[in-house]
Biopython code that builds the backbone (N, CA, C, O; Angstrom):
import numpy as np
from Bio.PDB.StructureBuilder import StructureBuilder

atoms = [
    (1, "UNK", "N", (28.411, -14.004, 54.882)),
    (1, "UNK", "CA", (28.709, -15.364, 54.541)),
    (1, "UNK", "C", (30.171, -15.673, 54.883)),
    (1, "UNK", "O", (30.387, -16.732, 55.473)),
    (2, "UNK", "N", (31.170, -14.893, 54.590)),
    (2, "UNK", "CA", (32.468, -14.677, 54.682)),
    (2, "UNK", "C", (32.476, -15.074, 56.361)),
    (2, "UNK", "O", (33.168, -15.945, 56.888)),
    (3, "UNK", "N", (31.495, -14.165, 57.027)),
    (3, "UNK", "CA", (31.951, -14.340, 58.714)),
    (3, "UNK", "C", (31.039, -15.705, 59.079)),
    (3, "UNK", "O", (31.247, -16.119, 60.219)),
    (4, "UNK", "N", (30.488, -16.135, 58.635)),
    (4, "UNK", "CA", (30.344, -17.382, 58.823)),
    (4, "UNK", "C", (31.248, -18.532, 58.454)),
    (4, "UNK", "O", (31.564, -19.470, 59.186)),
    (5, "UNK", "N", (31.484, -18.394, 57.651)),
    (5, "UNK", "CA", (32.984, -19.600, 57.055)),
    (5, "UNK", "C", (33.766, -19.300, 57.999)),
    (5, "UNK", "O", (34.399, -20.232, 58.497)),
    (6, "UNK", "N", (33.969, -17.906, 58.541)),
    (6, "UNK", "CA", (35.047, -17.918, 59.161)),
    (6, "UNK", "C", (35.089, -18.216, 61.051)),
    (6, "UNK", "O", (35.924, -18.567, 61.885)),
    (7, "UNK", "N", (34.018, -17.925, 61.027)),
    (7, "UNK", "CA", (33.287, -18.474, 62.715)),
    (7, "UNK", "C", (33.227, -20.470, 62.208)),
    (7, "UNK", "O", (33.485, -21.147, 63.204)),
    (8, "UNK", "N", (32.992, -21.207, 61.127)),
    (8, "UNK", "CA", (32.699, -22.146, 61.147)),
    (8, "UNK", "C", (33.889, -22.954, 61.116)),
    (8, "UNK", "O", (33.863, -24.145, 61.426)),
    (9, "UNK", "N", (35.104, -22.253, 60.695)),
    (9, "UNK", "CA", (36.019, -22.410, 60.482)),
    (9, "UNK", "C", (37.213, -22.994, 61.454)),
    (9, "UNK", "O", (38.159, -23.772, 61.325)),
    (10, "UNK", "N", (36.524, -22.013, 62.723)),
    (10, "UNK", "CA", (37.202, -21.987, 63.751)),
    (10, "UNK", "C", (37.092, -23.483, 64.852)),
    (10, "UNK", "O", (37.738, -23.869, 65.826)),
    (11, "UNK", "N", (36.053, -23.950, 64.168)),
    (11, "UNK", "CA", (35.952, -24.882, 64.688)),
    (11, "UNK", "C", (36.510, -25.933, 64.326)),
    (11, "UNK", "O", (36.678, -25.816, 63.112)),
    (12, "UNK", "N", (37.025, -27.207, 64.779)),
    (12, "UNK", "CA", (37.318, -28.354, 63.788)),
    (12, "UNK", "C", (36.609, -29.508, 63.484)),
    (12, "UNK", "O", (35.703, -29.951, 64.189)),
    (13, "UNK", "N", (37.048, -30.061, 62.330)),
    (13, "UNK", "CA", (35.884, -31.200, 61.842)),
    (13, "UNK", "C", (36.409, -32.329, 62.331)),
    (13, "UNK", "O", (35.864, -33.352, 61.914)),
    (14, "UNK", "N", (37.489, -32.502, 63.250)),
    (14, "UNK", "CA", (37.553, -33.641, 63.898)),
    (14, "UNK", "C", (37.636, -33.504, 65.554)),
    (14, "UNK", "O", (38.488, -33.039, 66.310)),
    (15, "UNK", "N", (36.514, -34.048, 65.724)),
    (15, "UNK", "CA", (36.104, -34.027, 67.936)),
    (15, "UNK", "C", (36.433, -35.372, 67.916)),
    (15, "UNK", "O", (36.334, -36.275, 67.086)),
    (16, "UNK", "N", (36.897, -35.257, 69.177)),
    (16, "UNK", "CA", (37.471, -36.597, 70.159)),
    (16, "UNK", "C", (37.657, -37.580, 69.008)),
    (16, "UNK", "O", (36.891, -38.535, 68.874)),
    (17, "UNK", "N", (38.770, -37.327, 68.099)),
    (17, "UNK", "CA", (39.534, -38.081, 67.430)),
    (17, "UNK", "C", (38.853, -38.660, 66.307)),
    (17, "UNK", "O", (39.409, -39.617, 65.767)),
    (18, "UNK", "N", (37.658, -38.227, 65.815)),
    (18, "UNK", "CA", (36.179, -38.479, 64.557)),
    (18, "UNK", "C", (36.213, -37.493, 64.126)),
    (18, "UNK", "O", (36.442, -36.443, 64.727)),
    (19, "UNK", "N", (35.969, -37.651, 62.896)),
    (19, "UNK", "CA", (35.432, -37.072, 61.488)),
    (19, "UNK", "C", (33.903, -36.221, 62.031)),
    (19, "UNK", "O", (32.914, -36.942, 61.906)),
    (20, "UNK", "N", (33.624, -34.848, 62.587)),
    (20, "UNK", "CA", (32.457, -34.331, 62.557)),
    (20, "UNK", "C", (31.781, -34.441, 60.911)),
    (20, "UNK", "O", (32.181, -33.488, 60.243)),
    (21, "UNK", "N", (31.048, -35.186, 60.287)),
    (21, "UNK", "CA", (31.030, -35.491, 59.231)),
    (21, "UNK", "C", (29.672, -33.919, 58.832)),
    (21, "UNK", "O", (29.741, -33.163, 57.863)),
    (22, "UNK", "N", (29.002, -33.903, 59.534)),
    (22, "UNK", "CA", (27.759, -32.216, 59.680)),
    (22, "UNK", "C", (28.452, -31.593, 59.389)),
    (22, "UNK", "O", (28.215, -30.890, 58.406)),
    (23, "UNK", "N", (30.168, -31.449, 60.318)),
    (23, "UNK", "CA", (30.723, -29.660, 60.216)),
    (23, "UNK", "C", (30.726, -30.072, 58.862)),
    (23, "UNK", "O", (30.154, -29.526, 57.918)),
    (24, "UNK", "N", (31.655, -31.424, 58.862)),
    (24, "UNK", "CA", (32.646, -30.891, 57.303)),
    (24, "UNK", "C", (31.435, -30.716, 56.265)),
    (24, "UNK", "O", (31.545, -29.642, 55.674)),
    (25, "UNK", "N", (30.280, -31.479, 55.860)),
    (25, "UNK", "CA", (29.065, -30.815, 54.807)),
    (25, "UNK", "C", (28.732, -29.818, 54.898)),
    (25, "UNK", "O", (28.476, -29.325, 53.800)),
    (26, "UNK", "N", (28.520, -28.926, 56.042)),
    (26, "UNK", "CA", (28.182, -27.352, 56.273)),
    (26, "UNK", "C", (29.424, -26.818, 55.525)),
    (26, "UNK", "O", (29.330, -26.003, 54.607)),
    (27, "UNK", "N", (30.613, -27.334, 55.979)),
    (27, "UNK", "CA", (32.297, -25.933, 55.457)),
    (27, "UNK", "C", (31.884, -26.758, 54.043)),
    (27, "UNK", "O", (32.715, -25.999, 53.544)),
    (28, "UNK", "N", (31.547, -27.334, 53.254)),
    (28, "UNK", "CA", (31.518, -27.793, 51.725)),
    (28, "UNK", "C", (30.641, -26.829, 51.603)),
    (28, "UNK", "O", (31.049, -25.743, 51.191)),
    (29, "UNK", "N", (29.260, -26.995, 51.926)),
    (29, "UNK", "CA", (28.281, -25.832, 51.456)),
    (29, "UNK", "C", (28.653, -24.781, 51.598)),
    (29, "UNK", "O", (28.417, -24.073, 50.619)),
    (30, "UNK", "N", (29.234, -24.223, 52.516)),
    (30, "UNK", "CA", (29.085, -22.552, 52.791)),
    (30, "UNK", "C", (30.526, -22.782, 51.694)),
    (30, "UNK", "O", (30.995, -21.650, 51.586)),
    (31, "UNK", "N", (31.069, -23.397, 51.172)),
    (31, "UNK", "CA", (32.339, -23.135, 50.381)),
    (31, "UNK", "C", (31.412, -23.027, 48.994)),
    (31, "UNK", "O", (31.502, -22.039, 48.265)),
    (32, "UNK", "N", (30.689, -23.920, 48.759)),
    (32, "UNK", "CA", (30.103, -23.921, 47.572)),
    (32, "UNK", "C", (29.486, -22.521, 47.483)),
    (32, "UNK", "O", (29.689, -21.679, 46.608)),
    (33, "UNK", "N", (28.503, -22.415, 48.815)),
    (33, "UNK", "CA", (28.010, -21.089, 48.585)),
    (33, "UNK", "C", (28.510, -19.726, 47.929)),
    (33, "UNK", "O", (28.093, -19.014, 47.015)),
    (34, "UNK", "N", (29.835, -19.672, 49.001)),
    (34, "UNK", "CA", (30.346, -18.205, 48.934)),
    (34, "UNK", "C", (31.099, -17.804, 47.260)),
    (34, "UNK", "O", (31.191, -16.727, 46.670)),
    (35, "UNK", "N", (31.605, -19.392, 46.831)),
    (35, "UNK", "CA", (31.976, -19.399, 45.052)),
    (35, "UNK", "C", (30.815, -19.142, 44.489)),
    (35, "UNK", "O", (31.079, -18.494, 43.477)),
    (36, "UNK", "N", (29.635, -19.291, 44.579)),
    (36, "UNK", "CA", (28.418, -19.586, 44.054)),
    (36, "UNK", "C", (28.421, -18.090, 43.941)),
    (36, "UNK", "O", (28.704, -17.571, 42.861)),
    (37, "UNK", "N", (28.124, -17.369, 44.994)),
    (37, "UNK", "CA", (28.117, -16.280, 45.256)),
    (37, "UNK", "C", (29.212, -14.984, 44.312)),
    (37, "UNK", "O", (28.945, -14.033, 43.578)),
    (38, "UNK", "N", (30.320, -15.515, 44.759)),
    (38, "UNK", "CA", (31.261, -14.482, 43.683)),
    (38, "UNK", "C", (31.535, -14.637, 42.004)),
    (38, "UNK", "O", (32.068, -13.806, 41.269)),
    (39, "UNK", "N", (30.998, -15.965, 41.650)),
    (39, "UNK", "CA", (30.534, -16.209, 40.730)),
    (39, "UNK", "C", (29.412, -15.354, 39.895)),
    (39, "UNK", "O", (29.541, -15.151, 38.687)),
    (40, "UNK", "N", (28.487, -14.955, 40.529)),
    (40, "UNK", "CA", (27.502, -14.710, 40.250)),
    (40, "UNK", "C", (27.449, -13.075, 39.871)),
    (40, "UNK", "O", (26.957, -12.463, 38.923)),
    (41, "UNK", "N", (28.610, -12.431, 41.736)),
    (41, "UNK", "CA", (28.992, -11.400, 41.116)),
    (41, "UNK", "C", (29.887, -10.957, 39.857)),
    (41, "UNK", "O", (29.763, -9.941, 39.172)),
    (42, "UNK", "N", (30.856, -12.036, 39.736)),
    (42, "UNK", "CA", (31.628, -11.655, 38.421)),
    (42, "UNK", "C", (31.087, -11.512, 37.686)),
    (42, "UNK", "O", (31.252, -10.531, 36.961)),
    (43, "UNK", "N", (29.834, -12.719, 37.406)),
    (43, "UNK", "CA", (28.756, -12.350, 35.812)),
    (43, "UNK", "C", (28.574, -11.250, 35.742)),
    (43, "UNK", "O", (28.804, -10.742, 34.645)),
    (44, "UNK", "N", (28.067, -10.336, 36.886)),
    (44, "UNK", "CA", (27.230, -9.404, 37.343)),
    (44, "UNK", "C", (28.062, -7.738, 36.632)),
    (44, "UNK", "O", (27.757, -6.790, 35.908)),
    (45, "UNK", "N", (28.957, -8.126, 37.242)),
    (45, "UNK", "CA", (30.237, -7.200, 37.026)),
    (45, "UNK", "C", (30.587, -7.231, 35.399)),
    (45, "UNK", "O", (30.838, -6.148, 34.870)),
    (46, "UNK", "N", (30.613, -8.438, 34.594)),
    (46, "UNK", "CA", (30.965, -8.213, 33.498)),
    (46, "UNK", "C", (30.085, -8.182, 32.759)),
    (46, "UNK", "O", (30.415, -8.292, 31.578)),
    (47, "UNK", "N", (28.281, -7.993, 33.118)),
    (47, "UNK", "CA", (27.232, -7.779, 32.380)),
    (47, "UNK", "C", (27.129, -6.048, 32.503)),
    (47, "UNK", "O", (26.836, -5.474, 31.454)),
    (48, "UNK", "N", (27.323, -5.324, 33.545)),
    (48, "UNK", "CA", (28.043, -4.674, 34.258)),
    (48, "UNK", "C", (28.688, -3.296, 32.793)),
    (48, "UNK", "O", (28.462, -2.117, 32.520)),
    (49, "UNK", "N", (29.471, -4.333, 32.298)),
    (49, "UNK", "CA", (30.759, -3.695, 31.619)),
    (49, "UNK", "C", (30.337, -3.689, 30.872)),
    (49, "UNK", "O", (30.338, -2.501, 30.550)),
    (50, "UNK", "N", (29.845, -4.224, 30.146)),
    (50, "UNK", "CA", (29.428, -4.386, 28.684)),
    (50, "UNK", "C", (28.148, -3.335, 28.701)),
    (50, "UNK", "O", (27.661, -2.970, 27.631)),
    (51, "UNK", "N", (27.801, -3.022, 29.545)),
    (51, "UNK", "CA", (26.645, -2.007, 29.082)),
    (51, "UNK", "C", (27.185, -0.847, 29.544)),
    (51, "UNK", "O", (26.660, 0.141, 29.028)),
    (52, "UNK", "N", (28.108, -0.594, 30.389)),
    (52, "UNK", "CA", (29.119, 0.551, 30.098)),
    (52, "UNK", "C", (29.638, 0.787, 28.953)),
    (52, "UNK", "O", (29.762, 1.927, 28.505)),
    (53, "UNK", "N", (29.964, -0.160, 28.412)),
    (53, "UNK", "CA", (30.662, -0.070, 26.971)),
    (53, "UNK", "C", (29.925, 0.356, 25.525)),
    (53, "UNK", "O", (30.372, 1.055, 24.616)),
    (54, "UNK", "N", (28.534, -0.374, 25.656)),
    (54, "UNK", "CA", (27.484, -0.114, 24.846)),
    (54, "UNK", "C", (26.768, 1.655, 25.661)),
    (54, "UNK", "O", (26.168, 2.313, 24.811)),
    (55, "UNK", "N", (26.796, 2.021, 26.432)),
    (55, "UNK", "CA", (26.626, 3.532, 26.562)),
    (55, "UNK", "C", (27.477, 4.154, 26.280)),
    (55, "UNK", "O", (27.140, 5.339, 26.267)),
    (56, "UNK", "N", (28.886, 3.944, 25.921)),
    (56, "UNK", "CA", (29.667, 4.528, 25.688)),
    (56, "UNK", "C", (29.751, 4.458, 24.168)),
    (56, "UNK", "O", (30.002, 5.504, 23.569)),
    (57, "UNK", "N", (29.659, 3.891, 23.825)),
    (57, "UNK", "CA", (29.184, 3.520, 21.991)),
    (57, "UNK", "C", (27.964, 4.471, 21.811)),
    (57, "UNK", "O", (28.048, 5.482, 21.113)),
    (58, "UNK", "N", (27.211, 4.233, 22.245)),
    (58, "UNK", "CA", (25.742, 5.188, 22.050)),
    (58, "UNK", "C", (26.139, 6.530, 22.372)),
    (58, "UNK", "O", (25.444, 7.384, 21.821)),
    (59, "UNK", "N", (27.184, 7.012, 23.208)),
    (59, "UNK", "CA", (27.361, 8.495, 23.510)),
    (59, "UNK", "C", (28.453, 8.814, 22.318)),
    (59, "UNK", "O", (28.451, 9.906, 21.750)),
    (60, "UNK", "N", (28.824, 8.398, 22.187)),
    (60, "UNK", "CA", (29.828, 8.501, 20.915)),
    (60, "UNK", "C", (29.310, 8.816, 19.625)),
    (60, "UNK", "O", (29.506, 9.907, 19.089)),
    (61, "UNK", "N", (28.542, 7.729, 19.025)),
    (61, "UNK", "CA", (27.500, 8.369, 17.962)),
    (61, "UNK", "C", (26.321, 9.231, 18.146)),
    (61, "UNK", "O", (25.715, 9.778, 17.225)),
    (62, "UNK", "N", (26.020, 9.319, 19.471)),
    (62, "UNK", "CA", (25.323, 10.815, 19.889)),
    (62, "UNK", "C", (25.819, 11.687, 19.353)),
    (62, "UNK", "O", (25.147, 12.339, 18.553)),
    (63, "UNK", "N", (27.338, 12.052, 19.629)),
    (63, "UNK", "CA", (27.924, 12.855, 19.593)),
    (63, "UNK", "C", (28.229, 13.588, 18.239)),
    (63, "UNK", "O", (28.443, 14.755, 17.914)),
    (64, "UNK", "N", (28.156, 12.446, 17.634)),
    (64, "UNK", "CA", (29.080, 12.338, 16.009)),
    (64, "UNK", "C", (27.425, 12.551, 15.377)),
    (64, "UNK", "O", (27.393, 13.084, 14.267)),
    (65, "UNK", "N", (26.544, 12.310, 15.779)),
    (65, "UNK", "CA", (25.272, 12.803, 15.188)),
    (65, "UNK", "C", (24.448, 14.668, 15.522)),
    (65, "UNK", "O", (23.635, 15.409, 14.971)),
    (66, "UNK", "N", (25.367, 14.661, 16.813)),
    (66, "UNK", "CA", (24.745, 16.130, 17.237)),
    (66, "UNK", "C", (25.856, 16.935, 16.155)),
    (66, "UNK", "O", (25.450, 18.095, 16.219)),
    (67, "UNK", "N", (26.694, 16.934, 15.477)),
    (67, "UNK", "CA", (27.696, 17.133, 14.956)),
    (67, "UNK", "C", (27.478, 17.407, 13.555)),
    (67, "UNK", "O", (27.742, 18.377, 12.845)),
    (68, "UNK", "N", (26.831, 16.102, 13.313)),
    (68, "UNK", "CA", (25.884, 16.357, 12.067)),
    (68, "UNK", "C", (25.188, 17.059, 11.505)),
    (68, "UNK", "O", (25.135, 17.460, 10.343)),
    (69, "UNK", "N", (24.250, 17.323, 12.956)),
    (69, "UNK", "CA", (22.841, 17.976, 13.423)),
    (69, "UNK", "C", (23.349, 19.421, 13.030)),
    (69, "UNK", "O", (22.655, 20.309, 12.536)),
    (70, "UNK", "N", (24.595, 19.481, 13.321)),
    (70, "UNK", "CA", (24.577, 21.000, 13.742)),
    (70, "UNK", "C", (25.288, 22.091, 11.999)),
    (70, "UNK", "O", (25.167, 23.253, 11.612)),
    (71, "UNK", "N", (26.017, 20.778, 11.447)),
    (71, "UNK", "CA", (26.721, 20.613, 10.461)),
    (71, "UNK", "C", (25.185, 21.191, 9.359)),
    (71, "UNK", "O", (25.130, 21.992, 8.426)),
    (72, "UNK", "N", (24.350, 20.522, 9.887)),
    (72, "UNK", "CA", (23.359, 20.735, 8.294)),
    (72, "UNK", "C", (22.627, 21.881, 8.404)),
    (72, "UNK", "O", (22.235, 22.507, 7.419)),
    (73, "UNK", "N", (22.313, 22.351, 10.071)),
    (73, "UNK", "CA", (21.654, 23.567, 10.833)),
    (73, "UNK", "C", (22.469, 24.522, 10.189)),
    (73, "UNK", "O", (21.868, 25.592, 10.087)),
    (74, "UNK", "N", (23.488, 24.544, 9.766)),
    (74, "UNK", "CA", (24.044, 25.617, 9.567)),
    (74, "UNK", "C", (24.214, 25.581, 8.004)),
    (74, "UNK", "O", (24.519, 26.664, 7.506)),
    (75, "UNK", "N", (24.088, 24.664, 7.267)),
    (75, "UNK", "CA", (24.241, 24.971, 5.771)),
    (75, "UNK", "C", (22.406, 25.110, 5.243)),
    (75, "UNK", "O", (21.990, 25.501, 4.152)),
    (76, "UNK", "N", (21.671, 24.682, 6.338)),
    (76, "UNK", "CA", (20.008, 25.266, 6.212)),
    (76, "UNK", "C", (20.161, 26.601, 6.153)),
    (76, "UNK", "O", (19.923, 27.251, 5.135)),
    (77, "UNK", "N", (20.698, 27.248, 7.586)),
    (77, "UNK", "CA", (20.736, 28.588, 7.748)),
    (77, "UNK", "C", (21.199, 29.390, 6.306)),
    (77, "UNK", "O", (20.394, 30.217, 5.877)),
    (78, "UNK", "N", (22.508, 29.168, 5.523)),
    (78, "UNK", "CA", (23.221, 29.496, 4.690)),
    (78, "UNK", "C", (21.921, 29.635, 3.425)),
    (78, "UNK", "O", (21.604, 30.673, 2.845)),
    (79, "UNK", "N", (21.412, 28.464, 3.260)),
    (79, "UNK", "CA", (20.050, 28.110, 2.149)),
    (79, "UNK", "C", (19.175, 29.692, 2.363)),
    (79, "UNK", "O", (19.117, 30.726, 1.697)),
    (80, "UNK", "N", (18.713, 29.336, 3.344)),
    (80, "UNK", "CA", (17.845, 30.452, 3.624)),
    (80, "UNK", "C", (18.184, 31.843, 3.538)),
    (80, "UNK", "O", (17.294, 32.611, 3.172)),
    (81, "UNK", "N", (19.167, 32.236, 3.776)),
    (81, "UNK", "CA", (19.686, 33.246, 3.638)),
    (81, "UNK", "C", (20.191, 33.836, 2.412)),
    (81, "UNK", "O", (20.388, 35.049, 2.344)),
    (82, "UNK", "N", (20.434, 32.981, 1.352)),
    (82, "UNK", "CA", (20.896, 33.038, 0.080)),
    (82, "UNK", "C", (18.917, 33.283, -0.432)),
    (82, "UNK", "O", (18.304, 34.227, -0.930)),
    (83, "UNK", "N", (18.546, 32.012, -0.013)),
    (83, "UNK", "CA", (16.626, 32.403, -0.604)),
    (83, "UNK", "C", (16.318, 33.435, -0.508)),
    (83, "UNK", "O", (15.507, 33.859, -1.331)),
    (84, "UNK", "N", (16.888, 34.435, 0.681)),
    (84, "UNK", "CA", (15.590, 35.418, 1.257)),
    (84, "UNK", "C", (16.394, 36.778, 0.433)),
    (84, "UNK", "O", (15.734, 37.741, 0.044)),
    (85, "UNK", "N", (17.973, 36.685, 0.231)),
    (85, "UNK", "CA", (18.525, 37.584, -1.028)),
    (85, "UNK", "C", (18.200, 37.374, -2.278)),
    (85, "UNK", "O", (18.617, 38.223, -3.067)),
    (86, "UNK", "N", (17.471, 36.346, -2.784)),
    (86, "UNK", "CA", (16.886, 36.103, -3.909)),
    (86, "UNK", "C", (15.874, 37.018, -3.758)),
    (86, "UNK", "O", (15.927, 38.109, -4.326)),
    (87, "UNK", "N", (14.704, 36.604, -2.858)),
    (87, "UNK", "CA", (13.395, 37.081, -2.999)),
    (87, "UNK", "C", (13.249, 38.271, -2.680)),
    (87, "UNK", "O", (12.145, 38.812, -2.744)),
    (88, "UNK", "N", (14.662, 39.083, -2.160)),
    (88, "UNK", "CA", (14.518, 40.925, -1.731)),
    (88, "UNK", "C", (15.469, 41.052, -3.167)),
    (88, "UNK", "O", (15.506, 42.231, -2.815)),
    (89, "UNK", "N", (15.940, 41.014, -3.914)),
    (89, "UNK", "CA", (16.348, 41.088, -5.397)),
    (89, "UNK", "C", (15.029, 41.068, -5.790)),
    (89, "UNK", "O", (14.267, 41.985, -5.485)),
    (90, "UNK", "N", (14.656, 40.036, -6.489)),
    (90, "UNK", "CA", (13.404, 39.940, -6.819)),
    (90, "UNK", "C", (12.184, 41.462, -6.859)),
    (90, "UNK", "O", (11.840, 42.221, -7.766)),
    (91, "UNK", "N", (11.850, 41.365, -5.471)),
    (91, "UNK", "CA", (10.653, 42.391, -5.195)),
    (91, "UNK", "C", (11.837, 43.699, -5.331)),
    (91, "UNK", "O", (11.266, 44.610, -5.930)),
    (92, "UNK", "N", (12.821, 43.979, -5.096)),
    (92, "UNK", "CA", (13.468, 44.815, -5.390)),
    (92, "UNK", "C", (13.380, 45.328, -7.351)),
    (92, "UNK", "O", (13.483, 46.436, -7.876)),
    (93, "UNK", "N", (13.204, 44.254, -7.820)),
    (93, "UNK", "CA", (13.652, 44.368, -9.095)),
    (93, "UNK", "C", (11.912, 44.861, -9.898)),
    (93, "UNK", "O", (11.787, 45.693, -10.796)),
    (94, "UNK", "N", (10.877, 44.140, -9.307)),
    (94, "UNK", "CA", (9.612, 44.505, -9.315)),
    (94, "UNK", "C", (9.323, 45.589, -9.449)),
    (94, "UNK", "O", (8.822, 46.152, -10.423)),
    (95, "UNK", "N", (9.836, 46.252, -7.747)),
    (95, "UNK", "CA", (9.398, 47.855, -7.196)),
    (95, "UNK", "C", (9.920, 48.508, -8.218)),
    (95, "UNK", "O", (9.348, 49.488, -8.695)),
    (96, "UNK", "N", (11.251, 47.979, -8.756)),
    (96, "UNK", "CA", (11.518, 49.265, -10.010)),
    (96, "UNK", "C", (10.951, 49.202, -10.829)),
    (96, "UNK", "O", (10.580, 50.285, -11.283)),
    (97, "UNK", "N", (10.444, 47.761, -11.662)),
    (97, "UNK", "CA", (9.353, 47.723, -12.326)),
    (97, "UNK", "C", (8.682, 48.296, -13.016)),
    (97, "UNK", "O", (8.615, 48.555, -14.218)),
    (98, "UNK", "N", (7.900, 48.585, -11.705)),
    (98, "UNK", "CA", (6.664, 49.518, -11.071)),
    (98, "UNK", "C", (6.664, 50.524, -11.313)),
    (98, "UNK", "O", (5.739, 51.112, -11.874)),
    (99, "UNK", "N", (7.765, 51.028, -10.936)),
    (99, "UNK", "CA", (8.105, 52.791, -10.373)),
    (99, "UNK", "C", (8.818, 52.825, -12.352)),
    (99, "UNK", "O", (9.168, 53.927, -12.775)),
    (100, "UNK", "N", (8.909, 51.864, -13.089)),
    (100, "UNK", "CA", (9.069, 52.551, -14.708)),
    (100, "UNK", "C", (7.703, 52.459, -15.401)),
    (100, "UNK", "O", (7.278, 53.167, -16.314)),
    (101, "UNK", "N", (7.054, 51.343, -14.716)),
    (101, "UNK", "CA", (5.538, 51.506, -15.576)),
    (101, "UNK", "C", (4.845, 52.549, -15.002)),
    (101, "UNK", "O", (4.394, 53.345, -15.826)),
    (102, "UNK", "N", (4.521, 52.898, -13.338)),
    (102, "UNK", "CA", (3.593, 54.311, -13.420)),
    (102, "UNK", "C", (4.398, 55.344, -14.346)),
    (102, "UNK", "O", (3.794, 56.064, -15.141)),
    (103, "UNK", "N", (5.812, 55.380, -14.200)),
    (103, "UNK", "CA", (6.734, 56.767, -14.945)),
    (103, "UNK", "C", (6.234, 57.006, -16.613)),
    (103, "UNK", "O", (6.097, 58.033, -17.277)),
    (104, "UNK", "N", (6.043, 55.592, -16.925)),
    (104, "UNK", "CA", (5.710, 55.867, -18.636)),
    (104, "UNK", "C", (4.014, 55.877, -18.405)),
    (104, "UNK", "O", (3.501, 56.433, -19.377)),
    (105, "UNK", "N", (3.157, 55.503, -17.574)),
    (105, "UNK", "CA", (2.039, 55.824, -17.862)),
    (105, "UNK", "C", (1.608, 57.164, -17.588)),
    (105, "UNK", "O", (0.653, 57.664, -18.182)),
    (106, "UNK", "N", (2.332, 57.822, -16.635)),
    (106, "UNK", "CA", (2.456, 59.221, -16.352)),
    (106, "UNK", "C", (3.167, 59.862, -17.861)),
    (106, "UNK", "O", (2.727, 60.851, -18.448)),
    (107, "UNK", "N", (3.893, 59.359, -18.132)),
    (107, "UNK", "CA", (4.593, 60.570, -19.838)),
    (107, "UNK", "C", (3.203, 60.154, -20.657)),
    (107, "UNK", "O", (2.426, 61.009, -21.083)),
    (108, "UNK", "N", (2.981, 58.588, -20.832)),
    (108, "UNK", "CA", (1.833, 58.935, -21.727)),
    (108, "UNK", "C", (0.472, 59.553, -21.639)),
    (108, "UNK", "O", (-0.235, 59.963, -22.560)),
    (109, "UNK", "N", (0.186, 59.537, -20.025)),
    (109, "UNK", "CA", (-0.721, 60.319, -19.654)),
    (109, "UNK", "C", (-0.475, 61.905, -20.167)),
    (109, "UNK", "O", (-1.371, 62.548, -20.714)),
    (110, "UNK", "N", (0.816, 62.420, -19.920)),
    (110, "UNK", "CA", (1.098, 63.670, -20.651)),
    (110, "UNK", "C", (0.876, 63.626, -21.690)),
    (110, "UNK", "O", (0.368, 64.680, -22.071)),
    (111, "UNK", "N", (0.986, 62.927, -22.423)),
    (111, "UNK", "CA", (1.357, 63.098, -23.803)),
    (111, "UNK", "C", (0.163, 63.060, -24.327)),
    (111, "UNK", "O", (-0.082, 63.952, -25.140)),
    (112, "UNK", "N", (-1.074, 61.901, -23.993)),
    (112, "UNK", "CA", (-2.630, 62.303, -24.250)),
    (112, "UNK", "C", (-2.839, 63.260, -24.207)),
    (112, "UNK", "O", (-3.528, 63.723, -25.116)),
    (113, "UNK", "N", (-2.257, 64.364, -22.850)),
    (113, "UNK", "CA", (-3.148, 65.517, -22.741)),
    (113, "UNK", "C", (-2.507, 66.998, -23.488)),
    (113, "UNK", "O", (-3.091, 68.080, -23.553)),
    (114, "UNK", "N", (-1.609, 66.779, -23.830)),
    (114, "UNK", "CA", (-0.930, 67.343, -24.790)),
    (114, "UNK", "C", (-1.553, 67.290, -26.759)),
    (114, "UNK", "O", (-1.519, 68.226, -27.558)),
    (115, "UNK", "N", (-1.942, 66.187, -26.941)),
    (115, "UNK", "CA", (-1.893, 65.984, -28.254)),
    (115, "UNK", "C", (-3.629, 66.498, -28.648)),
    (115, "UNK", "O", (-4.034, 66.465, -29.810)),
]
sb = StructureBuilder()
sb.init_structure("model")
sb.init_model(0)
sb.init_chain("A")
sb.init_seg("    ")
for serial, (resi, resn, name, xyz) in enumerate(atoms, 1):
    if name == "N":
        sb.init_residue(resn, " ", resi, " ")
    sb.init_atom(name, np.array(xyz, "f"), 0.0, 1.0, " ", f" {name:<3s}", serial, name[0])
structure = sb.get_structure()
């Protein structure tokens, strides 16, 4: 468009001493045009930006959420690990239990066979 204004340009809007009144409406249009035109890109460009800006907002609280993510992954881990020393206490505390109830059913088993 540019090399057209500028080929149209070259010409002039006044022959043999008259107003070419065609050129000069063509150099209005192609003027209107080519504003029309960079106009359109500026919108373009600053619709453009703004969704650069809004991905950049969204990567940001990505970020600050993987952060989170990772923040609670690890006080889960901590949970669990404290649970699973509970529950080997626990069966730990059982097995001895155990190992005192067969011990006294074994003395009283003696002791039946004794008396």
């Amino acid at each position: 468009m540019e090399e057209e204004i500028r080929e149209h340009a070259k010409q002039s809007s006044i022959q043999n001493g008259r107003v070419n009144v065609a050129h000069a409406r063509k150099k209005r249009r192609l003027d209107e045009e080519l504003e029309s035109s960079l106009e359109g890109v500026e919108k373009r460009r600053s619709q453009i930006t703004a969704v650069e800006q809004r991905i950049e907002d969204h990567t940001f609280e990505k970020e600050g959420r993987e952060a989170d993510m990772v923040a609670l992954e690890q006080e889960l881990v901590q949970i669990l690990i404290e649970q699973q020393k509970l529950v080997l206490d626990i069966l730990s505390s059982a097995k001895q239990t155990e190992n005192k109830g067969n011990m006294l059913l074994k003395i009283v088993g003696l002791a039946d066979k004794t008396l």
